[in-house]
C-alpha positions in Angstrom: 8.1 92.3 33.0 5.2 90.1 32.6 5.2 86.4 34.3 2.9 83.5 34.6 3.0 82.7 38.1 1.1 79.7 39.8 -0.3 80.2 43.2 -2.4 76.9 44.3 -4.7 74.7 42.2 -6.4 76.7 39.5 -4.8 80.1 40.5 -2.4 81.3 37.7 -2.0 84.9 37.5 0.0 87.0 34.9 2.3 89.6 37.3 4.4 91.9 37.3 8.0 90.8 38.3 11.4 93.0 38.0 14.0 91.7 35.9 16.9 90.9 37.7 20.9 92.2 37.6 22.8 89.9 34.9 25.4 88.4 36.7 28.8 87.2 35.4 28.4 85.0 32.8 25.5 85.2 32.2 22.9 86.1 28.9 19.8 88.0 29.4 17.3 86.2 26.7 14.1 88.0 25.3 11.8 84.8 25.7 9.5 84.2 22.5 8.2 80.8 23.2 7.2 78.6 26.0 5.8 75.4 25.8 3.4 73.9 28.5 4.5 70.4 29.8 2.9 68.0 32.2 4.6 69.0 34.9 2.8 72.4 34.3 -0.4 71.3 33.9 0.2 69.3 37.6 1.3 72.4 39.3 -2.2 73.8 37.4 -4.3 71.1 38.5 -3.8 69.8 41.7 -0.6 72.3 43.4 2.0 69.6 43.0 2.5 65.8 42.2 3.0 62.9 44.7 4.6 64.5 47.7 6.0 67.8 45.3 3.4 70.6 46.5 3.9 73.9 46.5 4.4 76.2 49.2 4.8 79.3 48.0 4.0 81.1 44.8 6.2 80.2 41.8 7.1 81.3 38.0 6.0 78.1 35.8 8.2 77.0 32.6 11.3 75.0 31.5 10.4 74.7 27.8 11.6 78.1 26.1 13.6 79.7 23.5 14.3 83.2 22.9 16.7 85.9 21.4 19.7 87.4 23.6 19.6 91.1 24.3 22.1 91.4 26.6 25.7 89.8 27.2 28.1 88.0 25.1 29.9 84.3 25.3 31.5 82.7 23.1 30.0 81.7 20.0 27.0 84.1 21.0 26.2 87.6 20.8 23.0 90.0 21.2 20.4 89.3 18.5 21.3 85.6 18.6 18.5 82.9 18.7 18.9 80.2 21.1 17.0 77.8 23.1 17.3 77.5 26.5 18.4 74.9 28.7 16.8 74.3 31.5 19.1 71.7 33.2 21.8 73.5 35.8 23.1 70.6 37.9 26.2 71.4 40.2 28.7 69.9 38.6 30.2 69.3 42.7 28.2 66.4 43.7 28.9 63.0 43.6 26.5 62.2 40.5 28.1 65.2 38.6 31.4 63.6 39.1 30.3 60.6 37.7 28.6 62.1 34.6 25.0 62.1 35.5 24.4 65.5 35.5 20.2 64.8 35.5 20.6 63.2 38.9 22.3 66.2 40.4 22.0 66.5 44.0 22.0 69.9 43.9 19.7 70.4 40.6 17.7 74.1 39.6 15.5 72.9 36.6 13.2 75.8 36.4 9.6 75.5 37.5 10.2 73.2 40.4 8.4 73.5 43.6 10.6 70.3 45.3 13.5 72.5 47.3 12.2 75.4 49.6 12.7 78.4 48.3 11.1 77.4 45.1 13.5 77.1 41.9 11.2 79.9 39.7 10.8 79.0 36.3 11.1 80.2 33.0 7.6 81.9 31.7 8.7 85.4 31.8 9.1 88.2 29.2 13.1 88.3 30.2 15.2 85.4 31.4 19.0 86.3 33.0 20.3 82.6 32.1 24.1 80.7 31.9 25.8 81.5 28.9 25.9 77.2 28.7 22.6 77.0 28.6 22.0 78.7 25.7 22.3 77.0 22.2 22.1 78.7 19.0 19.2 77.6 16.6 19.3 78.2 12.8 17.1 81.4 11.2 15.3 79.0 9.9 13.8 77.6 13.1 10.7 79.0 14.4 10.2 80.2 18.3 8.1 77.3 18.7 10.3 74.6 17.2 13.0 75.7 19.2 11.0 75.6 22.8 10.5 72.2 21.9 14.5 71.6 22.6 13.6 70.3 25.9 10.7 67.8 25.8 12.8 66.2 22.7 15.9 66.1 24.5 13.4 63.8 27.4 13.2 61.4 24.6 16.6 61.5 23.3 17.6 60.8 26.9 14.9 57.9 26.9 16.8 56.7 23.2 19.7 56.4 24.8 18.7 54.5 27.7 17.4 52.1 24.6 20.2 51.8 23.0 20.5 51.7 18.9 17.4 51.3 17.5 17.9 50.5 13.9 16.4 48.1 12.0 14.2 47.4 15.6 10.3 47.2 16.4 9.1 49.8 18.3 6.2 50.4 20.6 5.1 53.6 22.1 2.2 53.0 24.8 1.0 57.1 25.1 0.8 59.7 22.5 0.7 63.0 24.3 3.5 64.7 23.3 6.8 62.8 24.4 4.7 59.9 23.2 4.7 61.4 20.0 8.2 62.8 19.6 9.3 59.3 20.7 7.6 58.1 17.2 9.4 61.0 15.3 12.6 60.2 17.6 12.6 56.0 16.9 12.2 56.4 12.8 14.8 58.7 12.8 16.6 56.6 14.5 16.6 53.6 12.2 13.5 51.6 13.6 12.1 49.3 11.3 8.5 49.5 12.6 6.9 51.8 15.2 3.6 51.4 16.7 1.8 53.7 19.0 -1.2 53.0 21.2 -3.6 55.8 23.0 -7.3 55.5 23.8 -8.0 59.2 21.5 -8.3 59.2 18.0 -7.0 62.9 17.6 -3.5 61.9 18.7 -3.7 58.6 16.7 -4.2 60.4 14.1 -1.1 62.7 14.2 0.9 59.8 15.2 0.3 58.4 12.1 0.8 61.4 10.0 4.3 62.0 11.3 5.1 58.4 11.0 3.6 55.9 12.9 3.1 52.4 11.1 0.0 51.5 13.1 -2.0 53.2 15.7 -4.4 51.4 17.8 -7.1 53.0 20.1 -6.6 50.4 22.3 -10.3 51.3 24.3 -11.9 50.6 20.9 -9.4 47.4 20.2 -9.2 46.0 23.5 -7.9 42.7 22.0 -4.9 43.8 20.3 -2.2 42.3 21.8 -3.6 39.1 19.9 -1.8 40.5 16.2 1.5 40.7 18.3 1.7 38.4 21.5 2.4 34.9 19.5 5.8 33.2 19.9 6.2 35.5 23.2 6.4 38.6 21.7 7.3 41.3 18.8 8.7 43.9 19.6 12.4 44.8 20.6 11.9 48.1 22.5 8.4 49.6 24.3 8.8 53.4 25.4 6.0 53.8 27.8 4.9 57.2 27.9 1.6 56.9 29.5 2.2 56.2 33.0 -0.8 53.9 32.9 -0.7 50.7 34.4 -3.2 48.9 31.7 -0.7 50.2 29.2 2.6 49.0 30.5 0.7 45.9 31.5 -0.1 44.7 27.7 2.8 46.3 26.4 4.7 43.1 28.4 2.7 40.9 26.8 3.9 42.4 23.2 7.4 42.6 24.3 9.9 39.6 22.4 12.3 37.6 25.3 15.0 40.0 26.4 13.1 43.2 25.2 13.8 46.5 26.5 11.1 48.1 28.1 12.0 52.1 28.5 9.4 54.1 31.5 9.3 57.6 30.5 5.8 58.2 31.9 5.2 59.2 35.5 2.4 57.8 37.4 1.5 56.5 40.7 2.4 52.9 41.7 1.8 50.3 39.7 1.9 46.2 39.8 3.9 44.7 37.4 4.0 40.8 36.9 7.0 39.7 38.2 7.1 36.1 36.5 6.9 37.7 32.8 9.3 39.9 33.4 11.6 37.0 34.9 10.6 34.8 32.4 10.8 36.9 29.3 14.1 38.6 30.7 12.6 41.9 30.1 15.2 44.5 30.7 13.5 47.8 33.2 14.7 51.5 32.6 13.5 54.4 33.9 14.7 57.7 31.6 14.7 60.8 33.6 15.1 64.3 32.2 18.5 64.7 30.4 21.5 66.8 30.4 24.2 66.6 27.3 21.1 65.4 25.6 20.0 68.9 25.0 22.3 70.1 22.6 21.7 66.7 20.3 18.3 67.9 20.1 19.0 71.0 18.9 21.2 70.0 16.4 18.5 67.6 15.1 16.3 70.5 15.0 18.7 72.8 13.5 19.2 69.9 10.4 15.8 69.6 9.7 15.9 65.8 10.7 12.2 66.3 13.0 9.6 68.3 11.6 8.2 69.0 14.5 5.9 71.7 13.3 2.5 69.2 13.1 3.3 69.2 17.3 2.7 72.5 17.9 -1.0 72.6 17.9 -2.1 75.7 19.2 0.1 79.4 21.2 -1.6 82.1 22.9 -0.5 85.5 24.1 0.7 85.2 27.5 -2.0 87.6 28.5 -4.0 84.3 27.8 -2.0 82.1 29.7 -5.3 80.6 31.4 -7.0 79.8 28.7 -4.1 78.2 26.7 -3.5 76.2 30.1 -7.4 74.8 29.8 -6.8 73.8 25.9 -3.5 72.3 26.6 -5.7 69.9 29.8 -7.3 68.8 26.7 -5.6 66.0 25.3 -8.5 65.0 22.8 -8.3 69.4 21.6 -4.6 69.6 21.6 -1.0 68.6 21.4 1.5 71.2 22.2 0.6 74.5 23.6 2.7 77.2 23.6 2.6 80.6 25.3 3.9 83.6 23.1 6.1 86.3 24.6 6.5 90.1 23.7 9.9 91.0 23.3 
């Protein structure tokens, strides 16, 4: 079977790979779709992030959805649709026991060069997976809506590190594509307003179009915080999903006393001003992957409550894995690029 395997910086090759025994319990899934994340595009780029490098050739791809061809579970039988979970914590550890299955000490999220042997991910014509990873999507879900299970359970996560949002004001510094499913996510959700910021007017411009009250370019608006910064502050709840330090910086300036400030964005280290956050009593999450979160997001898909179609910009052959790797680096050319499996 074919596989999209990453070897250093700017070496991805399609291979050959042998599918592997099922084991017991397990589903072997005919992937369709596969979505390209961030994470991806690191591993593309520069051969890791931060002190994450890899060390020895690995399978990229945690975003995928598929059809079973082999195996049965409950509630699932060959020819069934499902996405794919990529979450397999322990359930041992000590986090497990406490139900914070995404801080598993023992975690295999496909695609991750951070333990040695590599945990090999998911871009591959066949996937041998846990029958619990698997949930069933509707006939009427595409490939592609389905693969994006994963970076919407992220925000889902990130929602519930928030807490209820309804009837809030909402700001969402970044509008790559958690950015953007955190705008889809919030009005869902309730919010009364949602603003995004980004410095390109491509993803603006789909921000508004699948909800977004306001969108500023913030590069070509550099003052405004101004509309939003009097009587300290509007809104109730920023998700940061930049990672840049300019954007979490004015988004505390925009925040109302006792806001909630959500970092879903990874970066490298930042200042923050300590005395606004004291004195504004700013409240500091991180949101990191997800676990139950998963299945909620396939049920919102499965309902129809997210159109996430206007997302998914652009999906290649895998043969063309390269290329749709270069389009997806370009934030200003694309949204969500998805690789296309043969089954």
């Amino acid at each position: 079977m074919k596989a999209v395997v990453i070897h250093a910086a700017h070496d991805l090759r399609i291979e050959d790979r042998e599918p592997q025994a099922l084991g017991e319990g397990q589903l072997r899934v005919a992937i369709e779709a596969g979505g390209i994340c961030g994470s991806d595009l690191h591993y593309y780029h520069d051969g890791g992030f931060g002190a994450i490098r890899l060390r020895e050739p690995m399978i990229l791809g945690h975003e995928i959805a598929g059809r079973i061809v082999e195996g049965t579970a409950e509630g699932l039988a060959v020819g069934d649709r499902v996405a794919v979970s990529p979450s397999r914590p322990c359930f041992d550890c000590t986090y497990c026991q406490q139900n914070m299955h995404n801080h598993c000490l023992n975690m295999r999220f496909y695609g991750s060069a951070m333990p040695m042997p590599h945990i090999q991910g998911a871009f591959r014509e066949e996937l041998n997976v846990d029958a619990a990873q698997c949930f069933a999507v509707g006939q009427n879900v595409s490939a592609g809506e389905a693969a994006m299970a994963e970076p919407l359970a992220v925000v889902q996560h990130a929602l519930v590190r928030a807490g209820a949002l309804d009837g809030r004001r909402i700001l969402v510094t970044g509008c790559g594509p958690i950015g953007a499913l955190c705008v889809l996510s919030a009005r869902a959700a309730g919010a009364a307003e949602v603003v995004v910021t980004d410095i390109l007017d491509p993803v603006l411009a789909l921000a508004r179009q699948i909800g977004a009250d306001r969108a500023v370019n913030v590069a070509a608006e550099p003052d405004w915080t101004r509309k939003y910064s009097a009587n300290k502050g509007h809104f109730d709840v920023m998700f940061e999903a930049s990672g840049n330090q300019a954007a979490l910086r004015s988004g505390l300036d925009v925040l109302r006393p006792r806001a909630t400030l959500v970092q879903l964005g990874l970066g490298g280290d930042i200042s923050i001003p300590q005395n606004l956050i004291v004195s504004k009593e700013i409240d500091i999450k991180g949101a990191f992957r997800f676990h139950e979160e998963f299945g909620t997001s396939v049920d919102l898909i499965n309902s129809g409550t997210l159109d996430l179609a206007p997302l998914i910009t652009d999906s290649f052959p895998v043969d063309q894995a390269v290329s749709a790797f270069d389009l997806a680096s370009d934030r200003s050319g694309a949204m969500k690029v998805q690789l296309q499996f043969s089954n």
